[in-house]
mmCIF file of the C-alpha atoms, coordinates in Angstrom:
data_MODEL
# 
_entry.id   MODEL 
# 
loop_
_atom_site.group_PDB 
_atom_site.id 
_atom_site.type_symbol 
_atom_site.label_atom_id 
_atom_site.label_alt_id 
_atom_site.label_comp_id 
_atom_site.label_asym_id 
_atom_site.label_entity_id 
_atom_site.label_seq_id 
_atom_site.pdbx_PDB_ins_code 
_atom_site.Cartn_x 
_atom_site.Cartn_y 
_atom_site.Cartn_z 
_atom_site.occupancy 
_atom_site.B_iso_or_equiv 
_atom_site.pdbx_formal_charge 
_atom_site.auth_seq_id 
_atom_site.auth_comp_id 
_atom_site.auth_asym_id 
_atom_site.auth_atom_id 
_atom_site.pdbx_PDB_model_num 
ATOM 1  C CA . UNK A 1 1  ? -52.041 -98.833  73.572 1.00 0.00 ? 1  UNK A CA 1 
ATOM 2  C CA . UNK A 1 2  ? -51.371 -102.182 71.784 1.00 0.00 ? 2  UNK A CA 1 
ATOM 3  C CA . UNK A 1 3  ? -53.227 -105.060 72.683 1.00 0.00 ? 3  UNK A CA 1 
ATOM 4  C CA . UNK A 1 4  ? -51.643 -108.680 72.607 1.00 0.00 ? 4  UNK A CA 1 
ATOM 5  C CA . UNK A 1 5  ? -53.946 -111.086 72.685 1.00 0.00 ? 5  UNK A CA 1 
ATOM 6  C CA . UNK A 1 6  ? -54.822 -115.066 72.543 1.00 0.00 ? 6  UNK A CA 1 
ATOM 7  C CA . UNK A 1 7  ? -58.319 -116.479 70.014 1.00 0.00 ? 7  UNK A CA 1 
ATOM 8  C CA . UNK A 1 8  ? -59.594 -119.628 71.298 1.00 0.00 ? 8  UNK A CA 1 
ATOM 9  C CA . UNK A 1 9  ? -61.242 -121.185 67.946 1.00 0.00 ? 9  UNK A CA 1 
ATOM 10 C CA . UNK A 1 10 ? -64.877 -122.263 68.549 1.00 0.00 ? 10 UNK A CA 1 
ATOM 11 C CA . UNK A 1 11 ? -64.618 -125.253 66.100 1.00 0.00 ? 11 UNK A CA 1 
ATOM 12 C CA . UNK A 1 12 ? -61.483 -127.070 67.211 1.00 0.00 ? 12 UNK A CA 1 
ATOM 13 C CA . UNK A 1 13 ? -60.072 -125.118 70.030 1.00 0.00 ? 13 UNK A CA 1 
ATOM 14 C CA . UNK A 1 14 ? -56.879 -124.058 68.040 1.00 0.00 ? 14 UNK A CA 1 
ATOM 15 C CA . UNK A 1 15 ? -55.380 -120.796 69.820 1.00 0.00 ? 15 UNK A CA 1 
ATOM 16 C CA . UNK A 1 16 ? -54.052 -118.085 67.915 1.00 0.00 ? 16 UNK A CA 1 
ATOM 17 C CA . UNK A 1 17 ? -51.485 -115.510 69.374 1.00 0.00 ? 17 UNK A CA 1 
ATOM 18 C CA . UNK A 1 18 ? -51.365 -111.734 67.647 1.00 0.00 ? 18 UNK A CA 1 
ATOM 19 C CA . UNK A 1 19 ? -51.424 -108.197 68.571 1.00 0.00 ? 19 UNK A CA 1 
ATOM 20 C CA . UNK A 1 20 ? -53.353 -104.923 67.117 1.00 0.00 ? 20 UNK A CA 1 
ATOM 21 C CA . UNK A 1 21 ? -54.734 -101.710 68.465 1.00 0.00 ? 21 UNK A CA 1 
ATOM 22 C CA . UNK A 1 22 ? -58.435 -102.209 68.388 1.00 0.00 ? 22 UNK A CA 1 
ATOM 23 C CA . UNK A 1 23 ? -59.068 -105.607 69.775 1.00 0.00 ? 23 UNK A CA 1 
ATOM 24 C CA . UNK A 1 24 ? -62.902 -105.618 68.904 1.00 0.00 ? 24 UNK A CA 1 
ATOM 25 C CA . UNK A 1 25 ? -61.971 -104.649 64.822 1.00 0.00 ? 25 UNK A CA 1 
ATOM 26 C CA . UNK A 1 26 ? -59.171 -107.240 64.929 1.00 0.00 ? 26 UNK A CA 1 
ATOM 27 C CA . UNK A 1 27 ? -61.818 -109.842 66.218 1.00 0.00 ? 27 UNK A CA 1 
ATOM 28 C CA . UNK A 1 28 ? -64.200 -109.361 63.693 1.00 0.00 ? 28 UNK A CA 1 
ATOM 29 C CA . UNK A 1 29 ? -61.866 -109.392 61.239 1.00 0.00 ? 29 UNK A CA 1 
ATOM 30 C CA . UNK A 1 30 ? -60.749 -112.756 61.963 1.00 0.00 ? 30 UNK A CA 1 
ATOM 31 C CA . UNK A 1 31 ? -64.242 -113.971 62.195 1.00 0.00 ? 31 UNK A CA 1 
ATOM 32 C CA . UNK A 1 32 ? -64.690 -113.407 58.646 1.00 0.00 ? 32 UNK A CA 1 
ATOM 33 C CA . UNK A 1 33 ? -62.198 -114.505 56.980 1.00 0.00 ? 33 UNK A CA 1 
ATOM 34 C CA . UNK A 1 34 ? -59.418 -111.681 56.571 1.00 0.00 ? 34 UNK A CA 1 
ATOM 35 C CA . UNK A 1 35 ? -56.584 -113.480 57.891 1.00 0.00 ? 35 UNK A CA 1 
ATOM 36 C CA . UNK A 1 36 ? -55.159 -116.378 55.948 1.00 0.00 ? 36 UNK A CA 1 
ATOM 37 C CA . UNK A 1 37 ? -54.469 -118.784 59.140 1.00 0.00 ? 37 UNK A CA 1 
ATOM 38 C CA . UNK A 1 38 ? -57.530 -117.981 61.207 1.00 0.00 ? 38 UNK A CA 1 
ATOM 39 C CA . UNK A 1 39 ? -59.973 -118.215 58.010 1.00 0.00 ? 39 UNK A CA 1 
ATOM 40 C CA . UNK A 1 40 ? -59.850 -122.070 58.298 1.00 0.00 ? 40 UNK A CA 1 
ATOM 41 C CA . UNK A 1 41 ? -60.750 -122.097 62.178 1.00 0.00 ? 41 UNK A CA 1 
ATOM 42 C CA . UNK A 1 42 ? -63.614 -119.701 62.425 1.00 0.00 ? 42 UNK A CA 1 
ATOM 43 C CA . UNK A 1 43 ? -65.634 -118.524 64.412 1.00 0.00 ? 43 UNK A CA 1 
ATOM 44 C CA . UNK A 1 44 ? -62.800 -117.186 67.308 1.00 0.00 ? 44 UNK A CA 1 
ATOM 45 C CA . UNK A 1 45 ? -63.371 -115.737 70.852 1.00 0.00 ? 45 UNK A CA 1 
ATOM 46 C CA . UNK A 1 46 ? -61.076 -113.756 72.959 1.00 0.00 ? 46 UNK A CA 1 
ATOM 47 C CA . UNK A 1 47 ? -59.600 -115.398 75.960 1.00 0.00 ? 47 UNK A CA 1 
ATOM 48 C CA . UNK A 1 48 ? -56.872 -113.803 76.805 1.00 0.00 ? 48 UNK A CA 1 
ATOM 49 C CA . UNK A 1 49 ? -55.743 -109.937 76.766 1.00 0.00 ? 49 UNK A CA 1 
ATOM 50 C CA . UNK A 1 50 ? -53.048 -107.946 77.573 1.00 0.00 ? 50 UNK A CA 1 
ATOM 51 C CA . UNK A 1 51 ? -52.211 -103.928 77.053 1.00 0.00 ? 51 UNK A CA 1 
ATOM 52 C CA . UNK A 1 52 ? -48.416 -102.536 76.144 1.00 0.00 ? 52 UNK A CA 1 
ATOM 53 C CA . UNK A 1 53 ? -47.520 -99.061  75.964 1.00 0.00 ? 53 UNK A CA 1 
ATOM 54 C CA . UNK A 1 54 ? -45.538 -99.469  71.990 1.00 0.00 ? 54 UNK A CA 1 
ATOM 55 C CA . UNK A 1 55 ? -45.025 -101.896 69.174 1.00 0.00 ? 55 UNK A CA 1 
ATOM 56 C CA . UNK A 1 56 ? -41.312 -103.284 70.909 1.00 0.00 ? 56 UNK A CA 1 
ATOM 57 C CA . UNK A 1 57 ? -42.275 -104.824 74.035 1.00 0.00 ? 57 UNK A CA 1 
ATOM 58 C CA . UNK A 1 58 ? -45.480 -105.704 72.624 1.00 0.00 ? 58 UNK A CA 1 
ATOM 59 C CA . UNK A 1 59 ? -43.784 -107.803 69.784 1.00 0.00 ? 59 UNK A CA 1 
ATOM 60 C CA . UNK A 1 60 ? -41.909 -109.223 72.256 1.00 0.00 ? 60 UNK A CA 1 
ATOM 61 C CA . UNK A 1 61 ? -44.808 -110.617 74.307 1.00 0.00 ? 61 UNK A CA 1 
ATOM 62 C CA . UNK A 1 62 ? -46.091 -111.893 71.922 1.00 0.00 ? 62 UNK A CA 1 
ATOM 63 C CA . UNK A 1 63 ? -43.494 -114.014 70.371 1.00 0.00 ? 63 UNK A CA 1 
ATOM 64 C CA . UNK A 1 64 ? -43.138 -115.107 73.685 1.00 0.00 ? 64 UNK A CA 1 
ATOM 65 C CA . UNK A 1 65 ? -46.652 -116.574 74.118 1.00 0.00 ? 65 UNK A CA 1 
ATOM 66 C CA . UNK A 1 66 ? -46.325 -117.999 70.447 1.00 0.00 ? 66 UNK A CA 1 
ATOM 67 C CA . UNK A 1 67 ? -43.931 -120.016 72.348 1.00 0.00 ? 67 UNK A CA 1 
ATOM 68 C CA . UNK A 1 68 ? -44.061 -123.239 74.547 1.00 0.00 ? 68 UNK A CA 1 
ATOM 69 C CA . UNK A 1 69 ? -42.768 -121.519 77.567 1.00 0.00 ? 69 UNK A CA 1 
ATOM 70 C CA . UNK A 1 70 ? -45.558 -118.543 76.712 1.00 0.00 ? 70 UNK A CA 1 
ATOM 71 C CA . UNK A 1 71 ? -48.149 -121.494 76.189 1.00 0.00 ? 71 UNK A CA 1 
ATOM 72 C CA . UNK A 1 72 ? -47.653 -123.116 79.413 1.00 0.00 ? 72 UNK A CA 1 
ATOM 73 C CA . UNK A 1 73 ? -47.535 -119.900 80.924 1.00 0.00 ? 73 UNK A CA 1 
ATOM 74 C CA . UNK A 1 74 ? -50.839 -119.079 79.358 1.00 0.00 ? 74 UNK A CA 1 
ATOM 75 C CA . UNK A 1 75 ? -52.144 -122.287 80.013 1.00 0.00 ? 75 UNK A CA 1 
ATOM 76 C CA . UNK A 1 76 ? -51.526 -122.183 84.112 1.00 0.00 ? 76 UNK A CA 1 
ATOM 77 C CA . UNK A 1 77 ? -53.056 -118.379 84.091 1.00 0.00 ? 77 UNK A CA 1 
ATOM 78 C CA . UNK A 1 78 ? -56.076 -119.007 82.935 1.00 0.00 ? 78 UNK A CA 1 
ATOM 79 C CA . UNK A 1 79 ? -56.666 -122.184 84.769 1.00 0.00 ? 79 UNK A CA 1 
ATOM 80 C CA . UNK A 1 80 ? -55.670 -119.673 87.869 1.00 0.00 ? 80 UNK A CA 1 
ATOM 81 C CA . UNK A 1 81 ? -58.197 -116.937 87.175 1.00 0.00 ? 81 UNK A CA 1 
ATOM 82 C CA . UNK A 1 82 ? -60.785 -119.210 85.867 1.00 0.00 ? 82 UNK A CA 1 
ATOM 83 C CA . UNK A 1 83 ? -60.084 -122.152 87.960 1.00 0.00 ? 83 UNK A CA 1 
ATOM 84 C CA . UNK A 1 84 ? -60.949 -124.418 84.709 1.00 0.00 ? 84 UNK A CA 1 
ATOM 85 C CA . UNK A 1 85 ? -58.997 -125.329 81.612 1.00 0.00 ? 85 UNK A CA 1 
ATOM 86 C CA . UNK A 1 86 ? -59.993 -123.261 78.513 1.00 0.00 ? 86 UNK A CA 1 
ATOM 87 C CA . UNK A 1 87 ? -62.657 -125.394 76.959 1.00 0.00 ? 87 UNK A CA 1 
# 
């Protein structure tokens, strides 16, 4: 499975959209510095998750929620499930 997810940064709330297969590894390794972007934001936490079945049409979620429409789509899900804005 390939997980698509969404980092919330801890220091200035700047989101950060990508996609792996071991979401724990992945988070780690953007909590210390391995990725060029994220380095500059750290520490990160996980807010949002989702599971595809291949690379394709996990790709493609994700460049969708790099977008606005994915964003605002985001945005209203978690204020659903959570019943707050991400903090």
């Amino acid at each position: 499975m390939i997980a698509v997810y969404v980092l919330e940064s801890l220091q200035d709330k700047t989101w950060y959209t990508g996609m792996c297969m071991d979401i724990s590894n992945r988070l780690k390794e953007h909590n210390v510095g391995k990725n060029r972007f994220t380095k500059g934001h750290r520490p990160w936490k996980i807010i949002y998750v989702e599971q595809h079945d291949d690379w394709k049409s996990a790709r493609i979620r994700e460049k969708y929620l790099k977008f606005s429409a994915g964003k605002k789509w985001l945005l209203k899900h978690l204020q659903e499930s959570e019943g707050s804005l991400p903090a």
